[in-house]
PALO-787797 format. One line per 8 residues: number of its first residue (from 1); for each residue x, y, z of C-alpha. Coordinates in Angstrom, 1 decimal, always signed. Each point is the difference from the previous one (the first is absolute). Layout:
N
NUM> X/Y/Z ~ ...
This chain:
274
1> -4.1/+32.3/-9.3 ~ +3.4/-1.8/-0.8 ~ +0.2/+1.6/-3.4 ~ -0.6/+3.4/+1.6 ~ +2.6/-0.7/+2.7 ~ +2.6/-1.1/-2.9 ~ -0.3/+3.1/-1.4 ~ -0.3/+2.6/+2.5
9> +3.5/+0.7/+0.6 ~ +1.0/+0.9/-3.4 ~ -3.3/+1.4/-0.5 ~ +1.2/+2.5/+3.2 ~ +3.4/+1.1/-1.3 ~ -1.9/+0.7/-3.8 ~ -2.7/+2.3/+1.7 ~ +2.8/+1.9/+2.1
17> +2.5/+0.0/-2.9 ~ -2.6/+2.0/-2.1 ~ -1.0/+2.0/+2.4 ~ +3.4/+1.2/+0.8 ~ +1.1/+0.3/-3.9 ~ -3.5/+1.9/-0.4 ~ +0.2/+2.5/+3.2 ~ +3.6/+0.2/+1.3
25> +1.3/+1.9/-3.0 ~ -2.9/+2.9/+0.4 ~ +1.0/-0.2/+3.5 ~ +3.0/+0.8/-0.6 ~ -0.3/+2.8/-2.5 ~ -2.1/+1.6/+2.3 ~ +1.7/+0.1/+3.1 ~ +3.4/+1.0/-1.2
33> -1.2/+1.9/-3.1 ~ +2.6/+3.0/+1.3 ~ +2.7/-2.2/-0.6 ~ +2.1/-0.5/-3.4 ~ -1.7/-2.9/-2.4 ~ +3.5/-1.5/+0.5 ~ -0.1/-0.1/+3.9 ~ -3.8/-1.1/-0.8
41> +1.3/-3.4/-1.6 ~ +2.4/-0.5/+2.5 ~ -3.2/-0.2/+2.3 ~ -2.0/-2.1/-2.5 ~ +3.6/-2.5/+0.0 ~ -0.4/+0.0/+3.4 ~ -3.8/-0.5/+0.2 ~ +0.7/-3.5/-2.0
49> +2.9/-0.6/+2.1 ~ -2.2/+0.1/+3.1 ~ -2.7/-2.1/-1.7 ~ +2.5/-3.0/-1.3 ~ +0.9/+0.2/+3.2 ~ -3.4/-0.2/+2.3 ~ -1.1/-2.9/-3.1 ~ +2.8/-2.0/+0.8
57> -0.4/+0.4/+3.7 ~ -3.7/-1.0/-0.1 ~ +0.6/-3.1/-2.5 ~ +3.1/-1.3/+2.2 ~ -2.6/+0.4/+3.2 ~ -2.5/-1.9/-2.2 ~ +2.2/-2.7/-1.0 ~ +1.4/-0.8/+2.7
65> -3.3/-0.4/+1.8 ~ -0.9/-2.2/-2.8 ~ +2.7/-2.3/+0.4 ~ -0.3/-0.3/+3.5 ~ -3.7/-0.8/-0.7 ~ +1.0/-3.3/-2.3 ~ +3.2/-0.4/+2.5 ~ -2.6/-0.7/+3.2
73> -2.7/-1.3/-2.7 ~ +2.6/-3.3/-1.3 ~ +1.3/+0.0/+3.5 ~ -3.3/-1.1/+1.3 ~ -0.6/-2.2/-2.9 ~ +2.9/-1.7/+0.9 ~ -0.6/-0.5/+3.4 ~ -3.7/-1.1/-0.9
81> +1.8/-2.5/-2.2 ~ +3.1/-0.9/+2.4 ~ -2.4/-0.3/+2.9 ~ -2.9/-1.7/-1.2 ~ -0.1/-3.5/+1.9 ~ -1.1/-2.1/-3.5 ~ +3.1/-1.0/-1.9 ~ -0.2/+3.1/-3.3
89> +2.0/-0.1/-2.5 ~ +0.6/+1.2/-3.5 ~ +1.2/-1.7/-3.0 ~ +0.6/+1.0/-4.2 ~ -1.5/-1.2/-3.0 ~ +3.0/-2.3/+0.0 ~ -1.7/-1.9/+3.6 ~ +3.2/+1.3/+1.7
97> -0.3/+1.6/+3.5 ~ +0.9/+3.4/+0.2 ~ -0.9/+0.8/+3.5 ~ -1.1/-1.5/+3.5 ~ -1.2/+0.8/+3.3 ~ +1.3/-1.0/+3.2 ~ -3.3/-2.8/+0.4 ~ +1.2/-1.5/-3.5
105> +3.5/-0.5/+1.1 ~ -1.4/-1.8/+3.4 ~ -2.6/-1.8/-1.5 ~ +2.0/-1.7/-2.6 ~ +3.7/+0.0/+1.6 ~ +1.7/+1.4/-2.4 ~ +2.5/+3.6/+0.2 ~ -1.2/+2.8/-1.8
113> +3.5/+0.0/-2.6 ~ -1.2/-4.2/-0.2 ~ -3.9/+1.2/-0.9 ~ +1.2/+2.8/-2.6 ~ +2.0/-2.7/-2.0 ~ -2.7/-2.4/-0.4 ~ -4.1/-0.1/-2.0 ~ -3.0/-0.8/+1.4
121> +0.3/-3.5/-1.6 ~ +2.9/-0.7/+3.0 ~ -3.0/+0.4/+2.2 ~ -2.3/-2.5/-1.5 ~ +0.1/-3.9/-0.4 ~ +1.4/-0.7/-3.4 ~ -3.0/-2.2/-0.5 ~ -1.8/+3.7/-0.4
129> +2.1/+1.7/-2.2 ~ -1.9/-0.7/-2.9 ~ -3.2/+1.1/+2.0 ~ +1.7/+3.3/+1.1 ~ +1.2/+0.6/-3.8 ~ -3.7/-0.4/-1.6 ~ -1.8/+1.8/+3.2 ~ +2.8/+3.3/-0.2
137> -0.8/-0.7/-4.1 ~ -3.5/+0.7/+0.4 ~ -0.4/+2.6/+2.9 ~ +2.4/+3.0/-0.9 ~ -0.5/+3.1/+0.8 ~ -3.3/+0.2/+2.3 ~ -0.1/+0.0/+3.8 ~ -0.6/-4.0/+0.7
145> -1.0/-2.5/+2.9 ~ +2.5/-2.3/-1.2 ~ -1.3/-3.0/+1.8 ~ +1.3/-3.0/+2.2 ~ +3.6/-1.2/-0.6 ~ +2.9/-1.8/+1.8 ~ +2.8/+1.9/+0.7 ~ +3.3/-1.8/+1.2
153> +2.7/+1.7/+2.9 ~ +3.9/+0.1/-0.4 ~ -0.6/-3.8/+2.2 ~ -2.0/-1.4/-3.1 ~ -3.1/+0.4/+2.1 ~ -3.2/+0.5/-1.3 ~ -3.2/+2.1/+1.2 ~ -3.4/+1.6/-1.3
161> -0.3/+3.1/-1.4 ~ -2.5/+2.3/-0.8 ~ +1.4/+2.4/-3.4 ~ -1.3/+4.1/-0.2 ~ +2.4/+1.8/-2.8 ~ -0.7/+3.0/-1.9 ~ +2.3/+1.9/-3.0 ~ +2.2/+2.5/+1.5
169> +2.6/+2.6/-1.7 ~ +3.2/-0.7/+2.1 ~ +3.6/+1.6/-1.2 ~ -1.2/+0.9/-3.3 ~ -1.1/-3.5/-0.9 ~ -3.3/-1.9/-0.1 ~ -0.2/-2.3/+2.9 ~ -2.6/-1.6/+2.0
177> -0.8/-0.1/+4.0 ~ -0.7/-2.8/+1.4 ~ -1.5/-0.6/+4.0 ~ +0.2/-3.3/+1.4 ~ -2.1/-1.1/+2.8 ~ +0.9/-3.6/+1.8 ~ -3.1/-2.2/+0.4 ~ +1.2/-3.2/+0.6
185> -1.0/+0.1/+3.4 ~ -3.7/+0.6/-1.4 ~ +0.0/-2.0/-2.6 ~ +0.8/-3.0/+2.9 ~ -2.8/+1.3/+2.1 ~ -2.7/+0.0/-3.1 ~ +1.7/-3.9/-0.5 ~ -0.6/-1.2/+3.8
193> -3.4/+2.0/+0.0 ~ -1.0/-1.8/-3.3 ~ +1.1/-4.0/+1.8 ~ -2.2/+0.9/+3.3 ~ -2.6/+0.6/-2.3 ~ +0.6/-2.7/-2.0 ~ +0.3/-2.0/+3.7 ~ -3.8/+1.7/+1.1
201> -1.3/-1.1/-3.2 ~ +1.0/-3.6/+0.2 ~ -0.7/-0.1/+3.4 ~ -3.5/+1.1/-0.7 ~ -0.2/-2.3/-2.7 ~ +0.8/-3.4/+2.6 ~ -2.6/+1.5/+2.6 ~ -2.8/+0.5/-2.6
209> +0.9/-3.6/-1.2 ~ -0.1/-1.2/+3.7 ~ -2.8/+1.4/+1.1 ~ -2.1/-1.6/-3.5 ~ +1.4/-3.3/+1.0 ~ -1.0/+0.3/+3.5 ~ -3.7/+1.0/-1.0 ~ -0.1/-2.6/-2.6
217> +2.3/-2.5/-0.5 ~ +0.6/-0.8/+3.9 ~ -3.6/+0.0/+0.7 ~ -0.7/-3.0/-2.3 ~ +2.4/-2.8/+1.8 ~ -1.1/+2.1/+3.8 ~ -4.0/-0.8/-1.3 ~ +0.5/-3.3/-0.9
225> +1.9/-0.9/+2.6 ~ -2.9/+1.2/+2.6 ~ -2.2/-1.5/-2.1 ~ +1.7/-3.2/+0.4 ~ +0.6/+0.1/+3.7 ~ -3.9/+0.4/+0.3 ~ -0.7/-2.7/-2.1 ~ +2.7/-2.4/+1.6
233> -2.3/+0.0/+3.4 ~ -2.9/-1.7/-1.6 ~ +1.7/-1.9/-2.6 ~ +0.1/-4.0/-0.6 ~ +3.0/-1.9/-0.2 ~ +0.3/-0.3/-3.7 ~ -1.0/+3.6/+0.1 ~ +2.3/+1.1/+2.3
241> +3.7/-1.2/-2.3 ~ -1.8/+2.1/-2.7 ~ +0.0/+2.7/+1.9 ~ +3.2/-0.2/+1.3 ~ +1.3/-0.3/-3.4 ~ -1.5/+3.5/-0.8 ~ +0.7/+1.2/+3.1 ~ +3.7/-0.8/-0.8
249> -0.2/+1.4/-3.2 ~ -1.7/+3.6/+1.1 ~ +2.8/+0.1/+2.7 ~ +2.5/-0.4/-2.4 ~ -1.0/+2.5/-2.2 ~ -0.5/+2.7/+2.9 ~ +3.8/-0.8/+0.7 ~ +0.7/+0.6/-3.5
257> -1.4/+3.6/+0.3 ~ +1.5/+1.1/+3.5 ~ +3.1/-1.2/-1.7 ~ +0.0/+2.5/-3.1 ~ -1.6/+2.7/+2.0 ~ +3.0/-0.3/+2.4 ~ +2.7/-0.3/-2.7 ~ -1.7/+3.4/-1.0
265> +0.5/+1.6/+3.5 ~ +3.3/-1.3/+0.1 ~ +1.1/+1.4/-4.2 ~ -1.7/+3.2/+1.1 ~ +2.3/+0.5/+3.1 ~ +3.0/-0.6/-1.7 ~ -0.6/+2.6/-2.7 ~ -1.0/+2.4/+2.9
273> +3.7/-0.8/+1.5 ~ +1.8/+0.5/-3.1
């Protein structure tokens, strides 16, 4: 359908030009064969005449349709790209910016005459630089999710970002497009998601550990020590220090447990308040 559309102009003026070269002259000699052959060329001059004429009408008509077509066409690519509410922006083979939108120069604080004089390395932590070199070294010419990276502001400071950049024909030159999409803010929210998890899991951890002790460690002290109370009652007097002895002993060791199950409570509150 393009190809046919590409052609169907010229394709026009060939199938009217023949036609008029084939039947005007015949035409011609036919109606005004009672006049001289020499007043009959003046007719066939201004037959051509006429025809120049209506061509070069028709192809002025046509191309200035045409241009208004690409006119409106690059105007609302431009406002697509002006408008767009990501910072876009589109830089050489030599990493140098060649133009921004109106997002870019907000997002990043710097004019647009500022942006057009630096590369995308000014954008990136110099730390990456090498990163950025081997990544653009090894992804050319292919639409790309670039990844994660940290851009820096005009103010030095840094956020998340989230690449998309494709190769696109800009000026006569190779160049790329690149969309930048800010996800700090997620990236923060994945981070305080992952520590209440984290929190839930320890938490879960101390109860399960809390509840074994209370089913199996506490009971053994708690039994002995009824155990012992009951036995106290009917107990001689020799009998009765022993069993004092190991009633001491059980009692200590329930306080022992109580202890370390409440020093559990008390960790797993404050890593529920932090």
């Amino acid at each position: 359908m393009k190809i046919f559309n590409s052609v169907k102009i010229p394709l026009s003026f060939l199938i009217i030009g023949i036609c008029w070269a084939l039947f005007s002259n015949p035409i011609i000699t036919i109606f005004y064969r009672h006049l001289t052959p020499h007043e009959q060329d003046s007719f066939r001059s201004l037959n051509d005449l006429i025809f120049v004429i209506i061509i070069s009408y028709v192809l002025y008509v046509k191309i200035k349709k045409q241009q208004h077509e690409i006119t409106k066409s690059e105007e609302e690519y431009r406002q697509l790209f002006e408008s767009n509410p990501n910072p876009l922006w589109i830089y050489n083979e030599k990493l140098r910016f060649v133009k921004v939108n109106n997002a870019a120069i907000e997002k990043y604080g710097y004019s647009r005459r500022k942006f057009l004089k630096m590369t995308i390395d000014n954008i990136h932590s110099t730390g990456d630089h090498e990163i950025l070199k081997e990544y653009l070294n090894e992804h050319q010419e292919k639409f790309r999710l670039a990844g994660i990276w940290k851009h820096l502001k005009a103010t030095g400071e840094s956020f998340m970002v989230s690449i998309v950049s494709y190769p696109v024909l800009f000026d006569d030159q190779r160049c790329n497009l690149v969309m930048a999409t800010d996800i700090t803010e997620l990236i923060e929210k994945e981070r305080k998601l992952e520590a209440a998890y984290q929190k839930i899991k320890t938490s879960n951890e101390t109860l399960l550990h809390i509840a074994w002790s209370n089913s199996h460690e506490l009971r053994k002290p708690l039994c002995s020590i009824l155990a012992l109370v009951d036995l106290l009652k009917e107990a001689s007097e020799q009998e009765r220090e022993e069993f004092l002895r190991l009633l001491e002993i059980s009692s200590k060791e329930l306080d022992q447990v109580l202890r370390q199950n409440n020093e559990k409570v008390n960790e797993m509150d404050t890593v529920e308040n932090l």
